[in-house]
CHARMM-style PDB file with segment names, atoms N, HN, CA, C and O in Angstrom:
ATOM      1  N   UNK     1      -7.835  -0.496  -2.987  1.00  0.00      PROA
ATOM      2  CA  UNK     1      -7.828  -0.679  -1.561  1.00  0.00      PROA
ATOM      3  C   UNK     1      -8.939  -1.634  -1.158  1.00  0.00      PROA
ATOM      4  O   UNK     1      -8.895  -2.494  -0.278  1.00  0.00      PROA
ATOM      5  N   UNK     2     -10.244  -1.227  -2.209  1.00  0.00      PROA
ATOM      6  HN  UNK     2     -10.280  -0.529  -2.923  1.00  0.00      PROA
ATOM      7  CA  UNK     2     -11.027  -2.400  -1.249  1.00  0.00      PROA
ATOM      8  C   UNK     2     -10.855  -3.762  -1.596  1.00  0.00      PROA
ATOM      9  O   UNK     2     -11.076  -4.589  -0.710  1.00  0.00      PROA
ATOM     10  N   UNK     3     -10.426  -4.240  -2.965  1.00  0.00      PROA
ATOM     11  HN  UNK     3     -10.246  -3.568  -3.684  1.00  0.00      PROA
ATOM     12  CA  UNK     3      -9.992  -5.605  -3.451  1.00  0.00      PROA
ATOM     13  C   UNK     3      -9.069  -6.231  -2.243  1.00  0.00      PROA
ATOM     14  O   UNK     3      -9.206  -7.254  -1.571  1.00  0.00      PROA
ATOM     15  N   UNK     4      -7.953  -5.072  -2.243  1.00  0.00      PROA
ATOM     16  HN  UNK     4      -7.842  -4.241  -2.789  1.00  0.00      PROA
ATOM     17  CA  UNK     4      -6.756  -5.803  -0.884  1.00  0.00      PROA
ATOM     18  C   UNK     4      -7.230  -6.259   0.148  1.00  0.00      PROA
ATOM     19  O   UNK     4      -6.874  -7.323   0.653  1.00  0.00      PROA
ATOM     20  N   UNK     5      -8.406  -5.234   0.748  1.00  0.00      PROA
ATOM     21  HN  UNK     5      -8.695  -4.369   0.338  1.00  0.00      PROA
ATOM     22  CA  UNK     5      -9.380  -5.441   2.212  1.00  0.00      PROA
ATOM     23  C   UNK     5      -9.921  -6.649   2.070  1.00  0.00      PROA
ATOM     24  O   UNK     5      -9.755  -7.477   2.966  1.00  0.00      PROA
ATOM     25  N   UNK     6     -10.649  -6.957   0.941  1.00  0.00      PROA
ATOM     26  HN  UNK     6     -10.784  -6.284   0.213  1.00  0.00      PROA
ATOM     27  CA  UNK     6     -11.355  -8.035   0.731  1.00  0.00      PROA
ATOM     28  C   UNK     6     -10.589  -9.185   0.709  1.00  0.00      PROA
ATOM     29  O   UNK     6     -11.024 -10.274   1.084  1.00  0.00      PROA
ATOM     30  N   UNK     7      -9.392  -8.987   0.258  1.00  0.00      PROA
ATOM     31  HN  UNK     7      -9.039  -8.102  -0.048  1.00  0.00      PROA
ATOM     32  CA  UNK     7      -8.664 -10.363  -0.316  1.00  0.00      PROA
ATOM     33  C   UNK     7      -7.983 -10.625   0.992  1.00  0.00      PROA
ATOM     34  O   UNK     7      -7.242 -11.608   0.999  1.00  0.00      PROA
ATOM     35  N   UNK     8      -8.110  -9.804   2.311  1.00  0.00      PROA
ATOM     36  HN  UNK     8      -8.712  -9.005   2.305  1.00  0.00      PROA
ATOM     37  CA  UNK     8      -7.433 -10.025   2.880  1.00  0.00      PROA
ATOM     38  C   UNK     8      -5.733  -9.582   3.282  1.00  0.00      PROA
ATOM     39  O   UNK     8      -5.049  -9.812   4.280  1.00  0.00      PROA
ATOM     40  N   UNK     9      -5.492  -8.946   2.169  1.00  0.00      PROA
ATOM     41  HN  UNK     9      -6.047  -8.759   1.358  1.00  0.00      PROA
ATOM     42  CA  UNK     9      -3.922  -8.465   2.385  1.00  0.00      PROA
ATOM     43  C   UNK     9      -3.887  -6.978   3.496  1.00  0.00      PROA
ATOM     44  O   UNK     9      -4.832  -6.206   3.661  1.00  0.00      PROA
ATOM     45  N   UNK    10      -2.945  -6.917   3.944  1.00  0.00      PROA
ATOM     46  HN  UNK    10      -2.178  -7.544   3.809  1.00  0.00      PROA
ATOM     47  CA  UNK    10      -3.315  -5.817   4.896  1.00  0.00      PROA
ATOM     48  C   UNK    10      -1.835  -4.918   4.421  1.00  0.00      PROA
ATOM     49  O   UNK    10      -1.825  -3.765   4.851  1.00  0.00      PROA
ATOM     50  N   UNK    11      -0.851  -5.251   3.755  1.00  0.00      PROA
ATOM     51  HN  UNK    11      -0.859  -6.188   3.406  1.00  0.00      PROA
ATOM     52  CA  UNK    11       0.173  -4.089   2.938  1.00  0.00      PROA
ATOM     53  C   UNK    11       0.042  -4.149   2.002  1.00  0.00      PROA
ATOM     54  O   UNK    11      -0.084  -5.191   1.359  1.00  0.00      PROA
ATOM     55  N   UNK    12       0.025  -2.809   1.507  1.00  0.00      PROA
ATOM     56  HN  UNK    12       0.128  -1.962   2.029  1.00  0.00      PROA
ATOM     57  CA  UNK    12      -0.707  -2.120  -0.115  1.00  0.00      PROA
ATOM     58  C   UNK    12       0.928  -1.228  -0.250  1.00  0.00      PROA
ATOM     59  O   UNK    12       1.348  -0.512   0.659  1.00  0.00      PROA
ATOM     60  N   UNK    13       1.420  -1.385  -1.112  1.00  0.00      PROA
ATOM     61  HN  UNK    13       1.078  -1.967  -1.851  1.00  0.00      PROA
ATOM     62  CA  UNK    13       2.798  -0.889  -1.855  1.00  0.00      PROA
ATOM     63  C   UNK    13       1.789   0.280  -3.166  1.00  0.00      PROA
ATOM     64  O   UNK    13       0.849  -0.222  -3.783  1.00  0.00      PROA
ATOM     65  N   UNK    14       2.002   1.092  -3.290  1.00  0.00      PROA
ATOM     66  HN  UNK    14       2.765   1.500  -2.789  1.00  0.00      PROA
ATOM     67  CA  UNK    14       1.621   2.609  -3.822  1.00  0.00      PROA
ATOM     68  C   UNK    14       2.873   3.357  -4.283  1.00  0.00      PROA
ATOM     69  O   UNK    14       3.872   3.725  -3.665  1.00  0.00      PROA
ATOM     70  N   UNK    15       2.445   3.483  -5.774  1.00  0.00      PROA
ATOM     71  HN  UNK    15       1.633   3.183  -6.276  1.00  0.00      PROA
ATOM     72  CA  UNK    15       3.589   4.554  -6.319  1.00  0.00      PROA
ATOM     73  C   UNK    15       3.758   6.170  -4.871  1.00  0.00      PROA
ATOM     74  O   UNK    15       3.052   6.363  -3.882  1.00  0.00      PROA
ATOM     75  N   UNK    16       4.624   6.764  -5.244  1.00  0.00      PROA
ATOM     76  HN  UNK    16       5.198   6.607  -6.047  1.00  0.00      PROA
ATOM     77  CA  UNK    16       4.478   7.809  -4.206  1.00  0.00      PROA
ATOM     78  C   UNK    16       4.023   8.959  -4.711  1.00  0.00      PROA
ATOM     79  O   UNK    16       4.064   9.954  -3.986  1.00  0.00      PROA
ATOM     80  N   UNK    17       3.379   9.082  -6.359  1.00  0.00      PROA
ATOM     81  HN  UNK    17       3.346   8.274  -6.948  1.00  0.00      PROA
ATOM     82  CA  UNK    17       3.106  10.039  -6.650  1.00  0.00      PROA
ATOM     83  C   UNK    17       1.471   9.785  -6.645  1.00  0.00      PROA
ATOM     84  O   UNK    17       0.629  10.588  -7.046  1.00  0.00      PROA
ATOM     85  N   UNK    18       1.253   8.603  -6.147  1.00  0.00      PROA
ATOM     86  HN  UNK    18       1.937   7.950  -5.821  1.00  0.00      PROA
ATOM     87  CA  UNK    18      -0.190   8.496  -5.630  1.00  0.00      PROA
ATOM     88  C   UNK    18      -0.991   8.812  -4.394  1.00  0.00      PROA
ATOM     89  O   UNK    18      -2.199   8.717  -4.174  1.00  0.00      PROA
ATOM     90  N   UNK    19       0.204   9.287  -3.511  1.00  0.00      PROA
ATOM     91  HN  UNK    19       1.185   9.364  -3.689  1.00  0.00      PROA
ATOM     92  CA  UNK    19       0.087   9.546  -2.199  1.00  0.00      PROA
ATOM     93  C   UNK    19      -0.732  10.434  -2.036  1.00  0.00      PROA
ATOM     94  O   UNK    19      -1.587  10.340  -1.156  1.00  0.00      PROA
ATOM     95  N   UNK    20      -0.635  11.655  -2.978  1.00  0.00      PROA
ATOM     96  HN  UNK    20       0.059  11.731  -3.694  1.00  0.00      PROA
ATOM     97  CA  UNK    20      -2.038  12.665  -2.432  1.00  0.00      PROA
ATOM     98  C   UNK    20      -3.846  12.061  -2.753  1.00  0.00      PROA
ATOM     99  O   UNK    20      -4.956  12.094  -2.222  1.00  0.00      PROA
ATOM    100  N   UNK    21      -3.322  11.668  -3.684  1.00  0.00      PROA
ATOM    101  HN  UNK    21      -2.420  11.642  -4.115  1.00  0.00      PROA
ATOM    102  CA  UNK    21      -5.105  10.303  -4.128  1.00  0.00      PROA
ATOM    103  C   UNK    21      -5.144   9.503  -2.894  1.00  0.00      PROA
ATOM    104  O   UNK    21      -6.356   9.666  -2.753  1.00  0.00      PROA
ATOM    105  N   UNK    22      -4.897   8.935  -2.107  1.00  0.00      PROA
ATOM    106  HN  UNK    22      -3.913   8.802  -2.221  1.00  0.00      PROA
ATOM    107  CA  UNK    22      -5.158   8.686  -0.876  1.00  0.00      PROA
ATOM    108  C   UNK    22      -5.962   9.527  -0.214  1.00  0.00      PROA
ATOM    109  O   UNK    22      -7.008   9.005   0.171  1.00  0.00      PROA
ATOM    110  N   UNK    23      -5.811  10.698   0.052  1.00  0.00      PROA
ATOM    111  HN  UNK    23      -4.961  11.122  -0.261  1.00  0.00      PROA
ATOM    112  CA  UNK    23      -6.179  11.794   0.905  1.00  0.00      PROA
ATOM    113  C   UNK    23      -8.094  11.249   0.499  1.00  0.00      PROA
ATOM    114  O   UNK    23      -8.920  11.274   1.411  1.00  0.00      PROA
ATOM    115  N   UNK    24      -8.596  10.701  -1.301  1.00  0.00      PROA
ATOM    116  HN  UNK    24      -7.925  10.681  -2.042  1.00  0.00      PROA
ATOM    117  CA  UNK    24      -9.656  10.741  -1.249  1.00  0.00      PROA
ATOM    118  C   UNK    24     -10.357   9.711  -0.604  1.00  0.00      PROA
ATOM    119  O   UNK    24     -11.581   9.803  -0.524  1.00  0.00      PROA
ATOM    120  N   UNK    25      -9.669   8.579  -0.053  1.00  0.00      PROA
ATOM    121  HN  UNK    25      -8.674   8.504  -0.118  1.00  0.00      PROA
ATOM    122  CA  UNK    25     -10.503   7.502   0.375  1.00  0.00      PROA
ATOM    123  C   UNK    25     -10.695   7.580   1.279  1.00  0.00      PROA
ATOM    124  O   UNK    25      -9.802   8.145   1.910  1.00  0.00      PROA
ATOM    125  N   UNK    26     -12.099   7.064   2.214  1.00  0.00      PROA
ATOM    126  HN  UNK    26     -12.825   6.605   1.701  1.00  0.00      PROA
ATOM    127  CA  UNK    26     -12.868   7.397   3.523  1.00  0.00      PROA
ATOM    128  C   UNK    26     -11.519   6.466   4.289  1.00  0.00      PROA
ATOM    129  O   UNK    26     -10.898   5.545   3.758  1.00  0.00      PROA
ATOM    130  N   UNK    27     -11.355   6.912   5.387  1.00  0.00      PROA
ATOM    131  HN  UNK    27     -11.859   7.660   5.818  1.00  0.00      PROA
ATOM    132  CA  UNK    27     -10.384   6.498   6.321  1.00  0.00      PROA
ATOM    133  C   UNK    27     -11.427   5.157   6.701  1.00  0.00      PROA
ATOM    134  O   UNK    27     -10.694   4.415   7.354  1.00  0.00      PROA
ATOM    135  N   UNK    28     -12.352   4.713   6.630  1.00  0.00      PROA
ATOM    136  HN  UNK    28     -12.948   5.316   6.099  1.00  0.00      PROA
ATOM    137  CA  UNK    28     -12.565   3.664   7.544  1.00  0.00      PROA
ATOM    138  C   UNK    28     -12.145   2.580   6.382  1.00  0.00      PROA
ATOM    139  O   UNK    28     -11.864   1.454   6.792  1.00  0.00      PROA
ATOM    140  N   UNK    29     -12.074   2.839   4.875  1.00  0.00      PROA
ATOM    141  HN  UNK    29     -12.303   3.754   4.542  1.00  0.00      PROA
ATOM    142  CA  UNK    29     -11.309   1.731   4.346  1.00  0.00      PROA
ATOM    143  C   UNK    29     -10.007   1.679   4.385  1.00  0.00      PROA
ATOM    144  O   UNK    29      -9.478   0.576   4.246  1.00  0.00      PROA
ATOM    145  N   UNK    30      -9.354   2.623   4.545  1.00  0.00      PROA
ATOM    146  HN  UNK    30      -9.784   3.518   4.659  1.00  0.00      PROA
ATOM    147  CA  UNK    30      -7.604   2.428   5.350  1.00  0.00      PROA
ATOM    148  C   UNK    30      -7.825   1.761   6.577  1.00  0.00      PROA
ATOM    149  O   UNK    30      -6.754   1.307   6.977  1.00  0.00      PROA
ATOM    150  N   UNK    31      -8.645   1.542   7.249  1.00  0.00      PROA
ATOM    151  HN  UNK    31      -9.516   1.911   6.924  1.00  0.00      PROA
ATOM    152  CA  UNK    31      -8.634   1.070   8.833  1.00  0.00      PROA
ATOM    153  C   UNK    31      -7.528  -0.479   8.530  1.00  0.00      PROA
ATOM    154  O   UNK    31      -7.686  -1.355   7.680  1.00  0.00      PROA
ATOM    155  N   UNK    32      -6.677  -0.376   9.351  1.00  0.00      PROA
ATOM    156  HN  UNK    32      -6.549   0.335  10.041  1.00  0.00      PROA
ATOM    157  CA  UNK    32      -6.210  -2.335   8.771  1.00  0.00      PROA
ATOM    158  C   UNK    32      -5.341  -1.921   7.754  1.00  0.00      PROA
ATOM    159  O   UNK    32      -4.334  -2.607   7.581  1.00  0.00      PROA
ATOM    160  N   UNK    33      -5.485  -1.143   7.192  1.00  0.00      PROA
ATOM    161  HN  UNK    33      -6.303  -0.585   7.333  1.00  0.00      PROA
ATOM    162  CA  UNK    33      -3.973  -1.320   5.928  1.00  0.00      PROA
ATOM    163  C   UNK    33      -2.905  -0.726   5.988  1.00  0.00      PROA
ATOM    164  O   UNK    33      -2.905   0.465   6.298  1.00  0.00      PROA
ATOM    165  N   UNK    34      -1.561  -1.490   5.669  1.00  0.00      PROA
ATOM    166  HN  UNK    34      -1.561  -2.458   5.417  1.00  0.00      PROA
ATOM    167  CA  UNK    34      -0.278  -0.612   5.782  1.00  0.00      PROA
ATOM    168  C   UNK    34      -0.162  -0.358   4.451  1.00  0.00      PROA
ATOM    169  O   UNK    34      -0.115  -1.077   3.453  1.00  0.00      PROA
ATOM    170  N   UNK    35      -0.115   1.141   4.696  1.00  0.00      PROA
ATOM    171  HN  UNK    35      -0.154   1.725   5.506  1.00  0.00      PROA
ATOM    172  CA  UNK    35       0.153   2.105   2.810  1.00  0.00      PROA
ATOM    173  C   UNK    35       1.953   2.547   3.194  1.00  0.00      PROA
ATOM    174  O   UNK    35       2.357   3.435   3.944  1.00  0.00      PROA
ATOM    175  N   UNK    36       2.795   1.506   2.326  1.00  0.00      PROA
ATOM    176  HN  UNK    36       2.467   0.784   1.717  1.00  0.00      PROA
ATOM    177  CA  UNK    36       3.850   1.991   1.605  1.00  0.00      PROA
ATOM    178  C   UNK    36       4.167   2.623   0.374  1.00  0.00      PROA
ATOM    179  O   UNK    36       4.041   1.981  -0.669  1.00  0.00      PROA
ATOM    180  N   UNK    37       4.670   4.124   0.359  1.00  0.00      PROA
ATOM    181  HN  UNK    37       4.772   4.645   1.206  1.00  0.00      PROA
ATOM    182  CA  UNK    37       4.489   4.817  -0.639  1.00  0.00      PROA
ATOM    183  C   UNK    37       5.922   4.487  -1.507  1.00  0.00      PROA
ATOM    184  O   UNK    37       6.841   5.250  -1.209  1.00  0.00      PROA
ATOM    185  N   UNK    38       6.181   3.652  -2.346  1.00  0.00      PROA
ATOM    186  HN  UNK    38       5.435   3.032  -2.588  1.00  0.00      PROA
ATOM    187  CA  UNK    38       7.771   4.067  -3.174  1.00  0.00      PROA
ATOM    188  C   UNK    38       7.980   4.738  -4.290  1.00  0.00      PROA
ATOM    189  O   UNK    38       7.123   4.804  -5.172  1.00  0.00      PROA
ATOM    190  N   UNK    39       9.303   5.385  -4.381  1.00  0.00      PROA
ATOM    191  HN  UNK    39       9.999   5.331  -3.664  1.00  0.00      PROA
ATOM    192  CA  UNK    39       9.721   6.149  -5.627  1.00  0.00      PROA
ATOM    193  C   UNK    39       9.836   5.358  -7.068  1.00  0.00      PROA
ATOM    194  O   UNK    39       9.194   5.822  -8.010  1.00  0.00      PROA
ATOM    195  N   UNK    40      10.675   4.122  -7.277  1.00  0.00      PROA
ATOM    196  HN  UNK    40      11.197   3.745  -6.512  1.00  0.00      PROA
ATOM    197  CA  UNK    40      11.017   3.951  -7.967  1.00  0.00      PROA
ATOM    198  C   UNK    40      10.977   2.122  -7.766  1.00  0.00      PROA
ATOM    199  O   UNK    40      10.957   1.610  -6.647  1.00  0.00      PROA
ATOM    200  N   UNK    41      10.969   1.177  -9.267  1.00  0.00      PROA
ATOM    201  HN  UNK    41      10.985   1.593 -10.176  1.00  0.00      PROA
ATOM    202  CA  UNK    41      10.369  -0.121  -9.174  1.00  0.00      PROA
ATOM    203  C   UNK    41      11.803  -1.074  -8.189  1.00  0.00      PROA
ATOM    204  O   UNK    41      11.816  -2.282  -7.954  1.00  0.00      PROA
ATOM    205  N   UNK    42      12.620  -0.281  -7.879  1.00  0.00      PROA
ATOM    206  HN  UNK    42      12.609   0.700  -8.070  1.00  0.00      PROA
ATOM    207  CA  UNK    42      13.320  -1.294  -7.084  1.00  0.00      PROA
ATOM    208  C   UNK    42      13.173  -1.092  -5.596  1.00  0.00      PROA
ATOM    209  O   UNK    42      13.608  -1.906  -4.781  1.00  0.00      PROA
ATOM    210  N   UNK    43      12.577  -0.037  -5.285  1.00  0.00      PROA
ATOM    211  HN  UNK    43      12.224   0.624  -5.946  1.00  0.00      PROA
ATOM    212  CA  UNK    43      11.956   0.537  -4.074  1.00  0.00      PROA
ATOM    213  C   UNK    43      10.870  -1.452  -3.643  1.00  0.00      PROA
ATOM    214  O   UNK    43      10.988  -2.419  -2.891  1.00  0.00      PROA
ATOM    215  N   UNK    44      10.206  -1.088  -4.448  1.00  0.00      PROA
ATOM    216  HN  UNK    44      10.111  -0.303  -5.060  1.00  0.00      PROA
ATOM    217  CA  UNK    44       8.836  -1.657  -4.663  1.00  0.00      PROA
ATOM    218  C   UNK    44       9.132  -3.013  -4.840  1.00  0.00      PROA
ATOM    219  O   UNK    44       8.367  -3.852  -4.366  1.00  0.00      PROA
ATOM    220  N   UNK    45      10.438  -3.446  -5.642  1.00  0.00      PROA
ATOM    221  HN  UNK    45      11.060  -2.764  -6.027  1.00  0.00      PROA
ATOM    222  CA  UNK    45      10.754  -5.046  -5.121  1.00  0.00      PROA
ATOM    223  C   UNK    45      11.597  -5.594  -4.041  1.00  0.00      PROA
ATOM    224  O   UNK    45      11.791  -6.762  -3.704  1.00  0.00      PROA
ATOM    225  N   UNK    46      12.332  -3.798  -3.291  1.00  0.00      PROA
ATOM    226  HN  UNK    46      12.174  -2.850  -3.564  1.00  0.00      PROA
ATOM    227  CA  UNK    46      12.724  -4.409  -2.265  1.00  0.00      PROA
ATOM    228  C   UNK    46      11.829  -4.951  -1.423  1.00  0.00      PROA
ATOM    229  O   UNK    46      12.123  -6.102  -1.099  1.00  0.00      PROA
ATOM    230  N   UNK    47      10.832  -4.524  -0.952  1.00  0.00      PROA
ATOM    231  HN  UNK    47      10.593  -3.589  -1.215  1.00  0.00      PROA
ATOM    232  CA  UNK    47       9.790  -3.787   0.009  1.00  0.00      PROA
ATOM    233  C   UNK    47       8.386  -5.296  -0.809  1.00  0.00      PROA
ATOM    234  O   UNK    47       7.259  -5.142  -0.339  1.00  0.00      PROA
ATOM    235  N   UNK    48       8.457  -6.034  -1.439  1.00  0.00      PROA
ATOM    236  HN  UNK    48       9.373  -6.160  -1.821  1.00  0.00      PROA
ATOM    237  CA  UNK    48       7.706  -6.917  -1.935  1.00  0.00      PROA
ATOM    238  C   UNK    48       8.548  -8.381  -1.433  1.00  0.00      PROA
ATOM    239  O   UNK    48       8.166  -9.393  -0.846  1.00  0.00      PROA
ATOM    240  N   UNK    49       9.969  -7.907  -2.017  1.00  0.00      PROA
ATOM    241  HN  UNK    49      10.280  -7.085  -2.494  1.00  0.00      PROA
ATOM    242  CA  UNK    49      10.925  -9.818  -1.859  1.00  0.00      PROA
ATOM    243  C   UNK    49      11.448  -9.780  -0.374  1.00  0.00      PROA
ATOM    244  O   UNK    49      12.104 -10.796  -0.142  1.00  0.00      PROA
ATOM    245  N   UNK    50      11.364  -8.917   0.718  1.00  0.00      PROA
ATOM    246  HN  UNK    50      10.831  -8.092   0.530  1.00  0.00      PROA
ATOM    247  CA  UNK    50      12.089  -9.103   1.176  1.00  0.00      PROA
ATOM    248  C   UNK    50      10.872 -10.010   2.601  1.00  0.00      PROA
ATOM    249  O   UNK    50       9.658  -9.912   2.779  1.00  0.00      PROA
ATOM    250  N   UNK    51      12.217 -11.023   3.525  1.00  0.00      PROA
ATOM    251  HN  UNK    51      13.204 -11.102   3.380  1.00  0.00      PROA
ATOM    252  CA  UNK    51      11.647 -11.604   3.849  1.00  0.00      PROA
ATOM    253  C   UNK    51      10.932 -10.902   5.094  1.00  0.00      PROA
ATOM    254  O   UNK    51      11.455  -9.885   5.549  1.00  0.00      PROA
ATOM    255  N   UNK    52       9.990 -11.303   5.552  1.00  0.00      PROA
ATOM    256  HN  UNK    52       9.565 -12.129   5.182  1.00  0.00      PROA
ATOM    257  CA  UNK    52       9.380 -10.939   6.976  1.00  0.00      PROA
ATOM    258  C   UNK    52      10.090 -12.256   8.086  1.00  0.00      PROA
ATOM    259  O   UNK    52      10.289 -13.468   7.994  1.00  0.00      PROA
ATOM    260  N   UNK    53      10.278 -11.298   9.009  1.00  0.00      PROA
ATOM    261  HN  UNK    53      10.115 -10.314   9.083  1.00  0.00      PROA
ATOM    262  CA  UNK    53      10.683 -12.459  10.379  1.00  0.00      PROA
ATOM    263  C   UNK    53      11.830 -12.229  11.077  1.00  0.00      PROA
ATOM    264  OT1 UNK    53      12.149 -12.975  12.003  1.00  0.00      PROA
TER     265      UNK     53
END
């Protein structure tokens, strides 16, 4: 999370069985980030290729 913050990206794609490990990071480094949680790797390339706009 903080690499993404730093680099600037503000959507972070997250397995969904990582979702409770979230719970440990201080909320002010979530401040700014969209956490998408997916099941499975086509979840994760829809949700990566698809276009914005």
């Amino acid at each position: 999370m903080l690499a993404a913050k730093r680099a600037g990206i503000r959507r972070v794609i997250l397995p969904e069985q990582n979702r409770s490990d979230v719970a440990e990071i201080p909320t002010d480094l979530l401040k700014g980030l969209e956490l998408e949680y997916v099941g499975t790797i086509d979840e994760a390339l829809t949700h990566t290729l698809a276009r914005s706009g």
